[in-house]
Structures are given as structure tokens and as C-alpha cells.
N, C-alpha and C positions, 0 to 999 in steps of 0.2 A: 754353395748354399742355395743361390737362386735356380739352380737345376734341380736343386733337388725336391723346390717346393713346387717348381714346373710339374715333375714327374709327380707329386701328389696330387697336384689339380687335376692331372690328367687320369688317375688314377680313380679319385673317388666320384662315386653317382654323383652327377653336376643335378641339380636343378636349375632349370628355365626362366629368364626372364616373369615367363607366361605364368610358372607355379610347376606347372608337370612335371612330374615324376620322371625315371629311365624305366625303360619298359623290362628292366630283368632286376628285381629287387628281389631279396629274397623275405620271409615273416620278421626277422628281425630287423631288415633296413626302415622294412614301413614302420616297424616299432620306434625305433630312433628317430625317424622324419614326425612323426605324433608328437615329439618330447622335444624337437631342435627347427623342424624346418618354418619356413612360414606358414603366413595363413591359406593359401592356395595348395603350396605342398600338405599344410596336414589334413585336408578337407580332400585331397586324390588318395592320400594315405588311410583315412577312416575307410573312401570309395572301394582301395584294391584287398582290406581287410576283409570288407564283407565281403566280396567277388568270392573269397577265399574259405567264407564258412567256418571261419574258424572261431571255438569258443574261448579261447585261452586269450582274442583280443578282445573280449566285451569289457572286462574293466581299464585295461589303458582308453578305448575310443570313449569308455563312462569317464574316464577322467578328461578330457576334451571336452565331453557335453557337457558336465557341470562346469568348468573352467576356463574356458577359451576366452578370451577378449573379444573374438570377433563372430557376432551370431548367425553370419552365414557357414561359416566352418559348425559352428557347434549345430545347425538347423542338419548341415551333409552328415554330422556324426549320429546324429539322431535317425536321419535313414537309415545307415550303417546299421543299427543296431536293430531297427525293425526288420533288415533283412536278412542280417542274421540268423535272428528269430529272440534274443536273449538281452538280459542287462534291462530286467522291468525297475530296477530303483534307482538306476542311472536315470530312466524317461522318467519315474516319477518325481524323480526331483527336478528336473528340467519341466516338468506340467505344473510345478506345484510354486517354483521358483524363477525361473529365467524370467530376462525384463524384457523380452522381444516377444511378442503375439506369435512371430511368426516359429519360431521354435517349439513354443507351449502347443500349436493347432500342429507339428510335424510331431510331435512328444506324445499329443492325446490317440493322433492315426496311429501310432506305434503300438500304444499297450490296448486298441480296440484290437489290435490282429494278436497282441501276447495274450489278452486278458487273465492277468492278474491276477489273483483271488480277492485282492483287496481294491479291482478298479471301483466298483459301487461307489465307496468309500469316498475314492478320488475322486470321483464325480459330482460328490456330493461337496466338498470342498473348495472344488473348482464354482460351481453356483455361488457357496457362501461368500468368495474370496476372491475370485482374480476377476480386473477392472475393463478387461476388454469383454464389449456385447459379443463378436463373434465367437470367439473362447466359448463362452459361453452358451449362444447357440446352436453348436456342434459339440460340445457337450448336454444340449438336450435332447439333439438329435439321436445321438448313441441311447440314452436313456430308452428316446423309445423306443429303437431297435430292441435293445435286452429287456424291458420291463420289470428293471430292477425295484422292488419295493422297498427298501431302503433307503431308495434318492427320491420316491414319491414327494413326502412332506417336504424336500426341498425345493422342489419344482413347483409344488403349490403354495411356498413363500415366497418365491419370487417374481413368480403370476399375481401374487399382491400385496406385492413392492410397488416401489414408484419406479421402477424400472422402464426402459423404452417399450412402447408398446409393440413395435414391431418384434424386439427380443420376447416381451411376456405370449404375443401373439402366435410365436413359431413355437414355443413351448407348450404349449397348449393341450396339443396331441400325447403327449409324455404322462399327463396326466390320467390318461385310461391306458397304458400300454398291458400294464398289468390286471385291471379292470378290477383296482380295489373300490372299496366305499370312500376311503381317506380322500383317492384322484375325484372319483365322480362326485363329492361334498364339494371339491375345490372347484370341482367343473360350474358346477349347480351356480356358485356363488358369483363364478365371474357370468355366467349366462344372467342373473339378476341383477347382479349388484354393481358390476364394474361401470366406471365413469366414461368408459370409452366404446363406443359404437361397433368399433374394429375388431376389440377383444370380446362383446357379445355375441357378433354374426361369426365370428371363429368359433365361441363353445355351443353354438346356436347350431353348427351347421357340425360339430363330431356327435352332438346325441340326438340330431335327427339320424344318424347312420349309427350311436350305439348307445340310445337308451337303456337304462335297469327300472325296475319298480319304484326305486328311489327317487327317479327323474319327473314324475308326475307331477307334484306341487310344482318344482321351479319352471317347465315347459308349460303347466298352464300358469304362471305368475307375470311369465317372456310375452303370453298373448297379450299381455297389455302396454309393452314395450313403443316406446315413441318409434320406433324404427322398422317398416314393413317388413326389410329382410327379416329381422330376428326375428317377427312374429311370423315368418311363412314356414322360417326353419322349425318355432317351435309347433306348427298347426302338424308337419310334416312328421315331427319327432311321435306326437301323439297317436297319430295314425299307425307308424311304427312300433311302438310302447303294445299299442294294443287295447291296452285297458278302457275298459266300459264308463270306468271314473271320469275318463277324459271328455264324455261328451259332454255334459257339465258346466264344464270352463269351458270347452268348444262355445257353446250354444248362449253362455253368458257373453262372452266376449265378442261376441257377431253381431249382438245387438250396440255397442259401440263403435263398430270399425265404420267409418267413413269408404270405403272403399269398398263399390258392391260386390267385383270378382273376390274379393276377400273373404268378405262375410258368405260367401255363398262358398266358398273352400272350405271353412270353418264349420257348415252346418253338414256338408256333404261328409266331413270326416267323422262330425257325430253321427250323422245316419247309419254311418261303417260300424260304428266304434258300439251303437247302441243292438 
């Protein structure tokens, strides 16, 4: 009896102390290693699935992504599946749900290269809901690669939130990707109203580079901003803008600035602008 369970050890693919796999497995061993092996073996196993391109494994390595214990296997299955190319409701449940940062930002890269028909959606989700700022701002980021209008109003809730300013600050640009009214209202209001200096001289310094008509009241409201940057950004925005309206406020606001090279930028842009 003890030879003969010799001759089955010797018989079946060993796994390695290490985790690694045998180098000649065929589609169904690495299916069995998904469902039996450990956490090293099934994170080689989602690894030689994809190598292999094959569609017929995106829901066994989707059942590892949503279910694994351990979230460095479930982060490698999440690759697996973006290189694949398939299994977008396996990632989206793993963006919408896993408790590791680090899967959700390997989950969100995954369905930017599938894109979904429904990522917008997810994205807009992922703002309302999941508690990591990075998450979060790589999920702004994509937004304004795509200039999704339908994640607009959420980007411009949470630019004012009490959210970190550094997160509301990198979001910022998301807000004109699409160059609605809805982004540049929201623009307007943190360029005037926001409490934080940081998040001014950020929307101070995208509509000096992409004013509308709309921009005029809040870029001349900015000229009277406690803070030089914001007011240089908005003297500059003006100039940019165009409009004749703007000398106005140029030419009012010159006469309060303390700062001569200032007020003499302000009146030279009215000189342009008239």
C-alpha cells in the first residue's frame, strides 16, 4: 500500500514549496489548481490561463476574483482577466466590492482597457462610495481621459465635499473634460467660493487655459481674491476670454491692488481687451 501511494506522488503535478506550478499542465490542471491548490499555486494558475487566451477561463479565474481569501491572488486574477481581454462583471464586482485598495485600482485598470458599456456608471459609483482617496482619484483621472457626462455632476459633488483637498484638487480638470456648463458652473464656484487657496489657484489656472462666456463674472469676481496667484490666473483667464466686458473689472480692480506690477497687468490687459 505504501508503494503504491509512492508511485502516486510520484505520479501527480507536485507543487513547490515556492507555490509554482510544473511547467507542462494542461487547460484542465490549471482549472483544478484554481479550485484545490494554494494561494501561490492559484495566482500561477489564473497567470498560465491568461498566457493561454483562453475564454472559456474567465469565469472559473471571475470566481477567484470575487472569492479568494487572499488579495494578492485575487489582485493576479484580476490581471488574468485584463489580459485576457474579458470577464467585465467579475472586475466590476471586485471595483465595486473587494475590501483591498489594492485590487479595486488592478479592477478599475482592467475595465479602462475593456470599457464596458456601463463603466461611466461605475465610476460614478466608485466617487459616491468607495472610502480610499486613491480609488478615487484614478477614478477621476479616467473620467477625464473619457469626458464622460454622466460622471460630470459627480465630480462636481465631490469637489464640494469636505473631501481632502488634494483628492478635490486633482479632480478638478474632470470637470471641463467634456466642456459642459454643469463642469464649468462647478468650475466657476470653486474658482470663487471654495475655503481653500489650493483648490482656487487649480480652477484659477484650468480657465485661464479654457474659459467660455460663462467664465466672465467669476474670473472678474477671482480679481479680488485675497491671493495673487488666483488673481493673476484670473487677470490671464480674461485676456484669454476675450471679451471687451472684461476691461471693466480689469480697470476696477487695479485700482485696489497694492501691488504696482499687478495693477499695471490688469490695466494693460484692459488696454487689449478694449
Amino acid at each position: 500500500m505504501r508503494t503504491c501511494f509512492l508511485l502516486l506522488a510520484l505520479l501527480a503535478p507536485a507543487v513547490s514549496a515556492a507555490g509554482s506550478l510544473p511547467k507542462d499542465l494542461s487547460y484542465n490542471d490549471l482549472i483544478d489548481y484554481l479550485k484545490t491548490g494554494g494561494a501561490e499555486a492559484r495566482a500561477e494558475a489564473c497567470k498560465r490561463l491568461a498566457q493561454r487566451h483562453s475564454k472559456d477561463a474567465v469565469d472559473p479565474i471571475g470566481a477567484v476574483v470575487e472569492k479568494d481569501e487572499v488579495w494578492k491572488t485575487r489582485k493576479v486574477c484580476v490581471e488574468a482577466l485584463k489580459e485576457i481581454g474579458a470577464g467585465a462583471p467579475h472586475l466590476s464586482q471586485a471595483l465595486l466590492q473587494d475590501s483591498e485598495k489594492e485590487v479595486r485600482l488592478a479592477a478599475l485598470d482592467a475595465l479602462e482597457r475593456l470599457e464596458p458599456k456601463d463603466l461611466p456608471a461605475l465610476a460614478v459609483k466608485v466617487l459616491e462610495a468607495d472610502s480610499d482617496n486613491e480609488v478615487r482619484r484614478r477614478t477621476c483621472w479616467l473620467i477625464e481621459k473619457r469626458g464622460w457626462p454622466p460622471a460630470v455632476a459627480a465630480v462636481a459633488k465631490l469637489i464640494g465635499s469636505d473631501a481632502p483637498v488634494p483628492l478635490r484638487k486633482s479632480c478638478l480638470k474632470a470637470l471641463v473634460a467634456n466642456e459642459s456648463e454643469l463642469g464649468h458652473a462647478a468650475l466657476h464656484h470653486a474658482l470663487t467660493d471654495d475655503s481653500s487657496v489650493e483648490i482656487r489657484r487649480e480652477a484659477g489656472a484650468i480657465l485661464e487655459d479654457r474659459p467660455r462666456r460663462s467664465s466672465l463674472q467669476p474670473l472678474c469676481k477671482a480679481l479680488s481674491d485675497s491671493d495673487e496667484t488666483v488673481v493673476r490666473h484670473a487677470v490671464d483667464g480674461l485676456q484669454r476670454l476675450g471679451l471687451r466686458d472684461g476691461a471693466a473689472c480689469l480697470i476696477e480692480a487695479s485700482k485696489s491692488v497694492r501691488n504696482d506690477r499687478l495693477a499695471g497687468r490688469m490695466n494693460e490687459v484692459a488696454g487689449k481687451l478694449k
